[in-house]
C-alpha positions in Angstrom: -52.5 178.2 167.1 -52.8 174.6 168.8 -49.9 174.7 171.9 -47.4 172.2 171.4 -47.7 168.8 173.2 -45.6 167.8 176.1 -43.1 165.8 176.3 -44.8 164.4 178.9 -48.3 164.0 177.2 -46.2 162.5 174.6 -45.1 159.8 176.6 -48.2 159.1 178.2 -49.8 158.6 174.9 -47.2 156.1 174.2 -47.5 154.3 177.5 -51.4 153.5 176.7 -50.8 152.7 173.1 -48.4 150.0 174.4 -50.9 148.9 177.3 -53.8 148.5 175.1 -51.0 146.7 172.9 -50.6 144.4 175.5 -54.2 143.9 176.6 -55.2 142.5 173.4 -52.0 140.0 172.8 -52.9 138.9 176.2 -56.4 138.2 175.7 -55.2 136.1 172.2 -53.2 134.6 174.0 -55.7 133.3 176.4 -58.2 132.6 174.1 -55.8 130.7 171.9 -54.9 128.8 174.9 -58.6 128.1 175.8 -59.3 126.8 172.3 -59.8 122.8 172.1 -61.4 122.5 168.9 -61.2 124.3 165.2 -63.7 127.1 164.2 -64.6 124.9 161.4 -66.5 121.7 161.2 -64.9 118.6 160.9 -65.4 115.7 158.0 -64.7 113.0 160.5 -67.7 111.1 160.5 -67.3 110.9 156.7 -64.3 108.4 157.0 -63.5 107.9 160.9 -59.8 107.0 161.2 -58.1 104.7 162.7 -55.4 106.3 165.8 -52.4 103.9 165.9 -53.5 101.9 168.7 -56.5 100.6 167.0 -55.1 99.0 164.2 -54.5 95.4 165.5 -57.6 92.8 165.0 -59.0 91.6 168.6 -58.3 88.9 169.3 -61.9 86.9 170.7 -64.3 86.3 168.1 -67.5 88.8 167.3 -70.8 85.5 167.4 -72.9 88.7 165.9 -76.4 89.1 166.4 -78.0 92.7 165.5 -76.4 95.8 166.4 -78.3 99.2 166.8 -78.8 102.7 168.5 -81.4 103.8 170.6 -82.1 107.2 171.6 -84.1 108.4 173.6 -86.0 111.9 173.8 -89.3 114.3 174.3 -90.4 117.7 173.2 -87.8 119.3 170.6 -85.0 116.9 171.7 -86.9 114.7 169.1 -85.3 116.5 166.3 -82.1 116.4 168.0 -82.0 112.8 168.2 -83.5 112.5 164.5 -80.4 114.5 163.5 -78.0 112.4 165.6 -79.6 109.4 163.7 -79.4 110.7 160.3 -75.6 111.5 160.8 -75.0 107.8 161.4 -74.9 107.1 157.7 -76.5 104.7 155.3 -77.3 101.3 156.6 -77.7 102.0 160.3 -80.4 100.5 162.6 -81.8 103.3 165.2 -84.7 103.1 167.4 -86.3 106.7 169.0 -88.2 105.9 172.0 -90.3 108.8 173.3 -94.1 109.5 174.8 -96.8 109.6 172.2 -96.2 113.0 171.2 -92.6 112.7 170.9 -93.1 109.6 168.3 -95.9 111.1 166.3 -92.9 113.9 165.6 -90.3 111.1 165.0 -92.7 110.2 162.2 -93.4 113.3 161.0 -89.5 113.8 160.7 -88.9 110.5 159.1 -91.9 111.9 156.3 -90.6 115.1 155.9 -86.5 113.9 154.9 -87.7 111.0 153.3 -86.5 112.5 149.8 -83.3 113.3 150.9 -82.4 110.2 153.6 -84.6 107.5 152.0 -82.0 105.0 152.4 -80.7 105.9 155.7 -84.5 106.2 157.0 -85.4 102.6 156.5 -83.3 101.7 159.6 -84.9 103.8 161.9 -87.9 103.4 164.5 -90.2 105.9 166.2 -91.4 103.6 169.1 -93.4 105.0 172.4 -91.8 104.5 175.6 -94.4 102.5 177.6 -93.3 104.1 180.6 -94.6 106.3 183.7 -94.7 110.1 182.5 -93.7 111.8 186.1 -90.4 111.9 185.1 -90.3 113.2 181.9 -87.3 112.2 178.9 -85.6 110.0 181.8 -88.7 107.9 182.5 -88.2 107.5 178.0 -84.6 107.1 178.8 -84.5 104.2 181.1 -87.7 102.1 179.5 -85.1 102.7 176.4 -82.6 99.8 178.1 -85.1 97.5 179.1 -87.3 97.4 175.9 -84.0 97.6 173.2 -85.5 95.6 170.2 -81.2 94.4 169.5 -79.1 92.0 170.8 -76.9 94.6 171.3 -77.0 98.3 171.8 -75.4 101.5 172.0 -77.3 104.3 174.0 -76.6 107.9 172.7 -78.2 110.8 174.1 -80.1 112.8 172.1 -77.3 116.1 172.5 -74.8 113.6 171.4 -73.5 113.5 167.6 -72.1 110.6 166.4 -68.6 111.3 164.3 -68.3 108.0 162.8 -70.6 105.5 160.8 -73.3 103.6 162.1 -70.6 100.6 160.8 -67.5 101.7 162.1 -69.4 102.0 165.6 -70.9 98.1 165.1 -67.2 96.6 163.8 -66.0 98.2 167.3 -68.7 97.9 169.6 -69.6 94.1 168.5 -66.8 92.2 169.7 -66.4 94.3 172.9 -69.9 93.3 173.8 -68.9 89.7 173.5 -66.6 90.4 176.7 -68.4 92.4 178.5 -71.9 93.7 179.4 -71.8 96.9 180.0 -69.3 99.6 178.4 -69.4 103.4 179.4 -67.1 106.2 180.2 -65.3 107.7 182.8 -67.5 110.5 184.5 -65.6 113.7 186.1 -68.4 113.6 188.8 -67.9 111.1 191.7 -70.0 112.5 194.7 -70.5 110.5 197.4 -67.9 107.7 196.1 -64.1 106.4 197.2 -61.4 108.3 195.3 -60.8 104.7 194.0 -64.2 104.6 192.1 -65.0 106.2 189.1 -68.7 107.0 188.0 -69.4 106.2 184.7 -70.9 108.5 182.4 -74.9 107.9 181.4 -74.7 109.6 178.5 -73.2 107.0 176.0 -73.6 103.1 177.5 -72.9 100.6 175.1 -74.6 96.9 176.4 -75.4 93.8 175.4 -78.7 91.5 176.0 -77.5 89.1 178.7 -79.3 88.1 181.9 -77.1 90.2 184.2 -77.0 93.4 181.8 -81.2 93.1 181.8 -80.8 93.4 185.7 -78.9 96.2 185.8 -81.5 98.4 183.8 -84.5 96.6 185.6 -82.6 98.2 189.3 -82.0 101.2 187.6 -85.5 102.0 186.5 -86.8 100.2 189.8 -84.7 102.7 191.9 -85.4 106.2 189.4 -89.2 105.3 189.7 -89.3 104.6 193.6 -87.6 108.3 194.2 -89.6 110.5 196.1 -88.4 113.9 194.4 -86.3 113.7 190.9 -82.2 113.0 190.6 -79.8 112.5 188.8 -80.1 109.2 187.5 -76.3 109.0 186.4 -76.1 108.4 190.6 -78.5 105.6 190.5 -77.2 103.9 186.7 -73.9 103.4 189.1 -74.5 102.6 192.0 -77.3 100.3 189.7 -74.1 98.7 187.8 -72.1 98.3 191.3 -74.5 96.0 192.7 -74.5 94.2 189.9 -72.6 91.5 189.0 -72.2 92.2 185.1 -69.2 92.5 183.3 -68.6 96.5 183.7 -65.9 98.2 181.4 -65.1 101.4 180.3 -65.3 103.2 176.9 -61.8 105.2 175.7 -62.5 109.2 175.9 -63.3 108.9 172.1 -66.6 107.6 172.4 -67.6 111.1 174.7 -65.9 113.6 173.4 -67.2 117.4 174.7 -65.6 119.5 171.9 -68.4 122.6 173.2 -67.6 121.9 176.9 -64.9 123.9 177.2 -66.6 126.9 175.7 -67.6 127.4 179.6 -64.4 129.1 180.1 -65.6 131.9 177.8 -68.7 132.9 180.2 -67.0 136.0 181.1 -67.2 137.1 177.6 -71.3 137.1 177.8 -70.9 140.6 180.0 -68.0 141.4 177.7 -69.4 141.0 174.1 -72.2 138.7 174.1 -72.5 138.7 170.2 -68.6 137.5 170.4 -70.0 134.7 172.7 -73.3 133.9 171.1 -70.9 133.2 167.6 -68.1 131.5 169.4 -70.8 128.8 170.7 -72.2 128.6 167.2 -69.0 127.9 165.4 -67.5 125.5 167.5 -66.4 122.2 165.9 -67.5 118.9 166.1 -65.7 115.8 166.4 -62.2 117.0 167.3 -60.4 117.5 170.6 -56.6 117.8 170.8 -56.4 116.3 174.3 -58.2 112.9 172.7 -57.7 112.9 168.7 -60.9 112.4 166.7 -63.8 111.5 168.1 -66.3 109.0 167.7 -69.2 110.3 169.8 -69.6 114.2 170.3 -71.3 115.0 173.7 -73.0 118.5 173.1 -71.2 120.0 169.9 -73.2 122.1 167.4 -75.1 119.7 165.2 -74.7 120.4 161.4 -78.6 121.3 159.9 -79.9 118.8 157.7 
């Protein structure tokens, strides 16, 4: 026959029920917290809507001229971009620069979904970056700006999906580039710069063709090429623009959004349940941050498969 139990073994049992209790209502708590997106993807590049500041008509006039995207990418980053494209909707203009591997993919992409995207295909290009191969997808990347078959562009990179239509981003984009030259946004990063400086982000750059714009991407590519050992060339693309005397502004927070970037905070959970981890990555949203609204461009969210 079994001894009785203590009141003291009693209470001890209680006093870890009510501990582990509180270890997992904390960890909720903190994951909740941590969460800056939905676990399920978001229609918003479907119909991208209008926050209440954007509903007034600008007020300088939009002289047109063609509007399109240009990515830019090598190896598997190819289908990345081709998926970033697709996303854009019907009627967009795209061009994919890349070496001449990268474009004989493009191609083979563009032949493959041709069933399914025939419409949305027509507008895009598989073009080969004439440029110096010793620098990889950035020597692609900044031949991209200089050899931009549109009067006006909008640079995405290829880890970027686009939330809204290919014509949403040209009614917005158009006018602004009537202003000003070269559109970008704010960077977290500002090494070697005044606290009164921002860098701006090299990831999404909207431009348009003038003279001045053409000079920042010609110092840009002069400086990346002339480097003796690779860099960042966010660094040089500002300091680039700063010498420059084109019209610089920045984009609103919208235009690159990181719905995934937050997801760093759960790098503790790799030791702790990397299958937990592994599936959090995979279902994070796109296109929706609480701390911005909706977005328009999505900097490294999961992209849906085609």
């Amino acid at each position: 026959m079994a001894a009785p139990r203590s009141k003291a073994n009693t209470s001890t049992d209680k006093r870890r029920r009510l501990a582990g209790a509180a270890l997992v209502a904390i960890t909720v708590i903190l994951l909740l917290l941590n969460f800056d997106a939905s676990l399920t993807d978001s229609a918003a590049h479907a119909a991208h809507p209008k926050t209440p500041d954007q509903t007034y008509e600008p007020t300088y006039p939009d002289r047109g001229g063609s509007f399109g995207i240009i990515y830019a990418a090598n190896g598997p980053f190819v289908e990345r971009a081709f998926r970033s494209a697709v996303a854009l909707g019907d009627g967009f203009n795209a061009t994919l620069f890349s070496d001449a591997t990268g474009a004989k993919a493009c191609a083979s992409l563009r032949r493959q979904h041709r069933r399914n995207y025939k419409d949305r295909l027509a507008g895009l290009r598989c073009a080969v970056a004439n440029a110096s191969t010793t620098f990889g997808f950035r020597a692609a990347k900044l031949w991209a700006f200089t050899a931009t078959p549109y009067d006006k562009s909008l640079y995405i990179d290829a880890d970027a999906f686009p939330c809204a239509s290919f014509q949403w981003l040209h009614s917005e984009l158009s006018p602004a580039l009537e202003r000003y030259d070269v559109m970008a946004t704010h960077s977290s990063m500002r090494r070697g710069y005044a606290h009164a400086l921002h860098w701006l982000n090299a990831g999404v750059i909207a431009f348009n063709g003038h003279h001045r714009t053409r000079k920042v991407f010609l110092d840009w590519l002069r400086t990346y090429e002339a480097q003796k050992a690779p860099t960042t060339d966010q660094r040089l693309f500002n300091e680039a623009a700063l010498r420059s005397d084109a019209r610089i502004m920045a984009l609103p927070p919208e235009f690159n959004c990181k719905s995934n970037y937050k997801s760093v905070r759960y790098e503790w959970l790799k030791a702790a349940s990397p299958y937990f981890y592994r599936k959090l990555r995979k279902d994070w949203a796109c296109c929706k941050v609480p701390s911005v609204g909706v977005c328009a461009i999505d900097h490294e969210c999961r992209f849906p498969v085609l």
